[in-house]
Residue, then its C-alpha position, 0 to 999 in steps of 0.5 A: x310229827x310234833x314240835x317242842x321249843x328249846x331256846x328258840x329252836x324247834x325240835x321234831x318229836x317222832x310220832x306214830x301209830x301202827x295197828x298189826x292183825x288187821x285183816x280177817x280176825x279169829x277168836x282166841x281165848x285167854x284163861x284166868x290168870x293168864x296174858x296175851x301180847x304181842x312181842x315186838x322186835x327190831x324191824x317189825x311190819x309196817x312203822x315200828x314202836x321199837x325205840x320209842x316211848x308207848x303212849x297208847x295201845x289198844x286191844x279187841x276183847x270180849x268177855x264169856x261171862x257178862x255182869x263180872x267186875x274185874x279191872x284189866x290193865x294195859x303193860x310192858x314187859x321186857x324180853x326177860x319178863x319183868x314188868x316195865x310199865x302199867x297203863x294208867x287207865x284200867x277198863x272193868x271187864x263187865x264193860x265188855x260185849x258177850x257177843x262182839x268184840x269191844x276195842x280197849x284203849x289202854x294209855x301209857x305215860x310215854x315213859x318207858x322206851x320198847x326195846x326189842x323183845x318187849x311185849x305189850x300184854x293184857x293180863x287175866x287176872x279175874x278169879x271168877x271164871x270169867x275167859x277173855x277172848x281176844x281177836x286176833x289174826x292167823x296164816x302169817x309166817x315170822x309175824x313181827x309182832x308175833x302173838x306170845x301167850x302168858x300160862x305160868x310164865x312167857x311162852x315163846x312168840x307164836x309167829x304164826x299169830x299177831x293180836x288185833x292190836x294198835x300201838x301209838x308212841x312219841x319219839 
């Protein structure tokens, strides 16, 4: 927890940072023009983000097809879809291991508070064929996060699923 000074009084500013899917990580895919998340509702395991401003977020991806240019961006979209904040950072896909996966470290300027339903994506916007394929991790039940897939509009969370993923925010 940090500090900030207001008239000689000190605040405490909540931090905090939780990494979901740590266990035994699997292979999934994510096509063009297409998005993985994890969806966040009240209560979730471990420390929650819920209710705080996202700073950082990270995601393990590797990429099918090497040598492709193609900047990917960190975002948060609300429970009915619409865009609530972009990283300010972007990672060029051809960055990406072939063989491994590569952790992303996506920042946020801490301006939008998560609300429950919120989701933290990674789109697939490239055009050239190029799949990303994301770590993640199965066998839960009612996972929170649970992992929601984006193919021509928001799925519905797969609570079976969460992505490798950690999230860092302030309070």
């Amino acid at each position: 927890m940090s500090n900030f000074l207001i008239n000689s009084y000190i605040f405490p500013v909540a931090t905090g940072e939780q990494c979901y899917a740590t266990g035994e990580v699997e292979e999934g895919n994510t096509g063009i023009n297409n998005a993985i998340s994890n969806t966040y509702s009240t209560g979730c395991s471990g420390e929650c983000p819920v209710g705080y401003f996202v700073t950082q977020a990270t995601f393990n991806c590797r990429t099918t097809k090497t040598g492709t240019s193609n900047v990917l961006y960190g975002t948060i979209y609300d429970s009915s879809g619409t865009l609530q904040n972009t990283s300010t950072n972007g990672i060029n896909n051809n960055t990406l291991s072939g063989t491994g996966f590569t952790e992303m470290v996506f920042t946020f300027d801490g301006s939008y508070r998560l609300q429950s339903g919120d989701r933290i994506a990674l789109f697939n916007t490239s055009g050239d064929n190029t799949n990303l394929r994301q770590a993640q991790e199965s066998g839960f039940t009612d996972a929170n996060p649970a992992m929601t897939e984006y193919q021509g509009g928001w799925q519905s969370p797969n609570t079976s699923y969460q992505i490798k993923q950690c999230v860092t925010w302030t309070g």
